[in-house]
C-alpha positions in Angstrom: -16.4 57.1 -32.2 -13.4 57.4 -34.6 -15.7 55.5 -37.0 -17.8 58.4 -37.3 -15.5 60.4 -38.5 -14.1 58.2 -41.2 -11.0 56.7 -39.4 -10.4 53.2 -39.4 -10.2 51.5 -35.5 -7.5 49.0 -35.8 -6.3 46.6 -33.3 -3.7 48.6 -31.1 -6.5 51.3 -30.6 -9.2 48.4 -29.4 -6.5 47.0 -27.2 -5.8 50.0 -25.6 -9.5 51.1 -24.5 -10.5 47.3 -23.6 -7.4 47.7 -21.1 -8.5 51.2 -20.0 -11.7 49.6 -18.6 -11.9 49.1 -15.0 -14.1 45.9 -14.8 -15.4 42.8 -17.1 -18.7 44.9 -18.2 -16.7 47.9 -19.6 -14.4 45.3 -21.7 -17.4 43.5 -22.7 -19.2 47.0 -23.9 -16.5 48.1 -25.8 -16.4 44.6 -27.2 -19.5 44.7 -28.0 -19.7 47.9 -29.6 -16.8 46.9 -31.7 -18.2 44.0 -32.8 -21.6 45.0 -33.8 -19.9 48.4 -35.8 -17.9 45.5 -37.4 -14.3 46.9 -36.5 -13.1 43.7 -35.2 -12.8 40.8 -37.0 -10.8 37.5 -37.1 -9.1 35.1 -34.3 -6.3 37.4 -33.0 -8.5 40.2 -31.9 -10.9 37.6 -30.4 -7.8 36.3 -28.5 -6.9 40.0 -27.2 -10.4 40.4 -26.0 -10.5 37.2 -24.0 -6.9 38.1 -22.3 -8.4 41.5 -21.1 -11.6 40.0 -19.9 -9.9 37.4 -18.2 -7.8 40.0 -16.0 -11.4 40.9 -14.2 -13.5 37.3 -14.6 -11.7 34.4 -15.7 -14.4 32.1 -15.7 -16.6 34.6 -18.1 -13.3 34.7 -20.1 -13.3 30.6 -20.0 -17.0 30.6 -21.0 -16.8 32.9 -23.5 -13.8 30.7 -25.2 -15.9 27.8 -24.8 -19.1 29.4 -27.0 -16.4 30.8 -29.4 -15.0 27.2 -30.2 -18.8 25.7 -30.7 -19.2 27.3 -33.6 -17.7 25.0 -36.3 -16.6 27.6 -38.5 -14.7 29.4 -35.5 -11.7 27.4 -36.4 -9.8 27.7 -33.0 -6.1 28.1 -33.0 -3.8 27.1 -30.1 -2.6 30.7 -29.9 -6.4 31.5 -28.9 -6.3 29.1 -26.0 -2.7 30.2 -25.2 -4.0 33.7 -24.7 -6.5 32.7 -22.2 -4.0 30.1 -20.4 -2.0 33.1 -19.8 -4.6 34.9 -17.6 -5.7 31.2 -15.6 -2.0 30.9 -14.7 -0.7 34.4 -14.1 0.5 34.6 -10.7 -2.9 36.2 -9.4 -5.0 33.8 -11.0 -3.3 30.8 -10.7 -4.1 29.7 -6.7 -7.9 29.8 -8.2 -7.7 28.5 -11.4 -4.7 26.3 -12.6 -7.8 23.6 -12.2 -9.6 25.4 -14.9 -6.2 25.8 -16.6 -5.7 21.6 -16.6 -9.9 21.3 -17.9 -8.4 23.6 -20.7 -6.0 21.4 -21.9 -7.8 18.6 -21.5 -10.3 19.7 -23.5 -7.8 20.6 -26.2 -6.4 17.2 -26.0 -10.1 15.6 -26.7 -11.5 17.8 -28.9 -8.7 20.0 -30.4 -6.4 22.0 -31.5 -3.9 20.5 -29.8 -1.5 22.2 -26.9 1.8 23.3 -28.2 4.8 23.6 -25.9 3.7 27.5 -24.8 0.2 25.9 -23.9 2.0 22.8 -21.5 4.8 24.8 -19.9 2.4 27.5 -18.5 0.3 25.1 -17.1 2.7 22.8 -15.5 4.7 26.5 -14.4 1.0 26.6 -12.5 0.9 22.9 -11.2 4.4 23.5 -9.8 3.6 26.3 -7.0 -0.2 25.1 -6.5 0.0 21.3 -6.2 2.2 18.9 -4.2 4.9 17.2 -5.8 3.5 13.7 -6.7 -0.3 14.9 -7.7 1.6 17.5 -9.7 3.7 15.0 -11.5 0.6 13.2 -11.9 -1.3 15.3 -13.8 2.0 17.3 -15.6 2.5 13.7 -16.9 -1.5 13.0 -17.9 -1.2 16.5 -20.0 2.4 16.0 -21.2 2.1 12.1 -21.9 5.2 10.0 -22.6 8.2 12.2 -23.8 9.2 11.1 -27.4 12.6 9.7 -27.7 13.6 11.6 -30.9 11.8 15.0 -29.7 13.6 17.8 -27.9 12.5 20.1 -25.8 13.3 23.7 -25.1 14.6 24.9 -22.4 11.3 26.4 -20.9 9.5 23.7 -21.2 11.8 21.2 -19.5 12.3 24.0 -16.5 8.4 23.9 -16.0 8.3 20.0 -16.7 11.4 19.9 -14.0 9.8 22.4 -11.2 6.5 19.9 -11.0 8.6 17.6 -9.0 8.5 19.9 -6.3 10.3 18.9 -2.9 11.5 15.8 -4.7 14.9 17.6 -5.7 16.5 13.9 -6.4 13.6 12.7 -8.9 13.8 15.7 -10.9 17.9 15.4 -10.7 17.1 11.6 -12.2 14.9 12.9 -14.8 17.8 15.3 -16.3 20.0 12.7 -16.1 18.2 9.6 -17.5 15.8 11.7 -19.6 15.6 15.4 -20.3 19.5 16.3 -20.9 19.6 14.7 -24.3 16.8 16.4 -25.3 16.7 19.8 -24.5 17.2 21.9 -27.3 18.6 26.1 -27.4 22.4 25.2 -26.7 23.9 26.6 -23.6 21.0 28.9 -22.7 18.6 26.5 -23.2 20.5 23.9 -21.2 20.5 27.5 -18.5 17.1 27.8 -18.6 16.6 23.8 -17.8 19.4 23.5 -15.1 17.1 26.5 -13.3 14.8 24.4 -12.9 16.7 21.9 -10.8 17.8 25.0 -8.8 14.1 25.6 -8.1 13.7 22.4 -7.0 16.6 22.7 -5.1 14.9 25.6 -2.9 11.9 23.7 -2.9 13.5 20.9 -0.6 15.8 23.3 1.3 19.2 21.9 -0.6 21.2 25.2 -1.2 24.4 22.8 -1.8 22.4 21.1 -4.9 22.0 24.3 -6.4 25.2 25.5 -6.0 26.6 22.4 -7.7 24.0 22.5 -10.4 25.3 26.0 -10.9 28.7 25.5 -11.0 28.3 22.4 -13.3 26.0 24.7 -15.9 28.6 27.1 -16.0 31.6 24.8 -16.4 29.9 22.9 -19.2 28.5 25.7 -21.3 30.7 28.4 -20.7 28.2 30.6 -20.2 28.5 35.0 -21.1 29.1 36.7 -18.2 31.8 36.8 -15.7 34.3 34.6 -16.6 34.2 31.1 -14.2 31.0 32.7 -12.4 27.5 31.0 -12.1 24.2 33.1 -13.7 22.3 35.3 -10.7 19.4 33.2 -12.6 20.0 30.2 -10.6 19.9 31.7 -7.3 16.7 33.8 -8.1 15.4 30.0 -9.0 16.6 28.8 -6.1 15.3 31.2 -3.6 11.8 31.1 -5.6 11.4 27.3 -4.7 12.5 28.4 -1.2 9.6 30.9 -0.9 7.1 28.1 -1.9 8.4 26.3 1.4 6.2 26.2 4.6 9.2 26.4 6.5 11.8 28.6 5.3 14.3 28.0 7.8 17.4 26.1 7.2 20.3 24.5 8.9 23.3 26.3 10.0 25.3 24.2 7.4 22.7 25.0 4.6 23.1 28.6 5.8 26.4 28.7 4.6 26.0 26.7 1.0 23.3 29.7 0.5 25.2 32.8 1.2 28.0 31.2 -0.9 25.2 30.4 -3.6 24.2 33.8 -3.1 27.3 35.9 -3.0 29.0 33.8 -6.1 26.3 34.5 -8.9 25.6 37.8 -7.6 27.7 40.3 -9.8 29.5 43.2 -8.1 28.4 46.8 -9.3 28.8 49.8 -7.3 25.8 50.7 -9.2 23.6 48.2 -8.2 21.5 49.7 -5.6 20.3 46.5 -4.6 23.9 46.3 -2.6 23.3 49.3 -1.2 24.0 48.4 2.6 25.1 45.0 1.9 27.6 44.1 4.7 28.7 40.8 2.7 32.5 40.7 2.0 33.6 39.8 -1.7 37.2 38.9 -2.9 37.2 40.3 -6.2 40.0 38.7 -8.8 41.7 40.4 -11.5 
């Protein structure tokens, strides 16, 4: 009770004993017990509380949001909804509750305050590994709506919007060309970020040769830091995430070879790297 003593309980102290708790009822006590001492006050601490709860019971998290915003003086921010989002769509939440993730927005599309670009990319990030391709692209484009001709979009947000097309590796290549490439805003590491993607996609539908190409046609284009004429490692950890969301894993002994050459060119060479340890691959390095 550092109260008791005089000392005033901040945030970072709150934070840290709500994540010390080992269920939702011990988060909800201290909560509680905070609230009613009156040490916590305003949105942002309200936000904090919901994220912690929501790591044990998402749906009391959800309800709890739900009472908070009733109140007309409550005021809700995006940010709030952004920090519950977060939990719904964390990778052990999301197989359960990317539904209640898309009610969310909804929600904050009818009622307010309305989704930023954080709040849309980590639900269609959701709809990408939990939904097929088409009734993911149906939805990511109910939430999304029409994407403004003037507006650009950074580079996270066109990744997720890209991943949603799932197996579909030629709709979502169509997309960046007719729609998305004009718009995506952050330079070269934005246009990274977005081309990643496509390299997810890629894995998705088994196409190692698309990603390779969409990685050697990033790094041609925008130059990117690194080794000199060499494609980012980001692509092929892309690339083999879409290929873990596969049924079937198993490829083609010609797509065999486009993915150990995808694999071998963007990984740098360290004999640090302990990641190589035992690697048998061989690599022609240039001076």
């Amino acid at each position: 009770d550092e109260g008791g003593v005089g000392v005033g309980v901040d945030d970072f102290t709150m934070q840290t004993l709500m994540r010390s708790r080992n269920g939702a009822q011990g988060v909800r006590r201290i909560w509680r017990m905070a609230t009613d001492r009156g040490y916590l006050r305003g949105q942002a601490r309200f936000a904090s509380y919901v994220r912690e709860l929501g790591r044990f019971d998402a749906r009391a998290a959800l309800a709890e949001l739900r009472r908070y915003a009733e109140n007309p003086k409550a005021n809700v921010k995006t940010k709030t909804f952004n920090a519950l989002l977060s939990v719904l769509t964390s990778p052990e939440n999301k197989a359960r509750h990317t539904d209640d993730a898309v009610e969310l927005v909804r929600t904050m599309k009818a009622e307010g305050p309305s989704p930023d670009s954080v709040t849309l990319t980590e639900v269609m990030k959701a709809l990408a590994t939990t939904k097929a391709g088409a009734e993911a692209c149906a939805v990511r484009d109910e939430l999304v709506g029409p994407l403004e001709a003037r507006q650009s979009y950074d580079g996270r947000f066109v990744n997720a919007f890209l991943r949603c097309y799932g197996e579909d590796v030629s709709a979502a290549m169509s997309c960046w060309k007719s729609e998305l490439k004009t718009k995506t805003s952050g330079g070269a590491a934005g246009t990274a970020q977005a081309l990643a993607g496509l390299c997810y996609c890629a894995g998705r539908s088994a196409r190692p040769d698309v990603a390779l190409k969409v990685s050697y046609a990033a790094t041609k284009k925008n130059g990117q830091k690194g080794r000199a004429g060499k494609p980012d490692e980001a692509f092929a950890q892309a690339y083999f995430n879409g290929k873990r969301a596969r049924s079937d894993p198993h490829l083609s002994l010609t797509m065999k070879v486009f993915e150990n050459l995808l694999e071998v060119e963007t990984k740098s060479f360290s004999i640090d790297d302990k990641r190589a340890k035992g690697d048998r691959k061989i690599r022609i390095i240039w001076n």
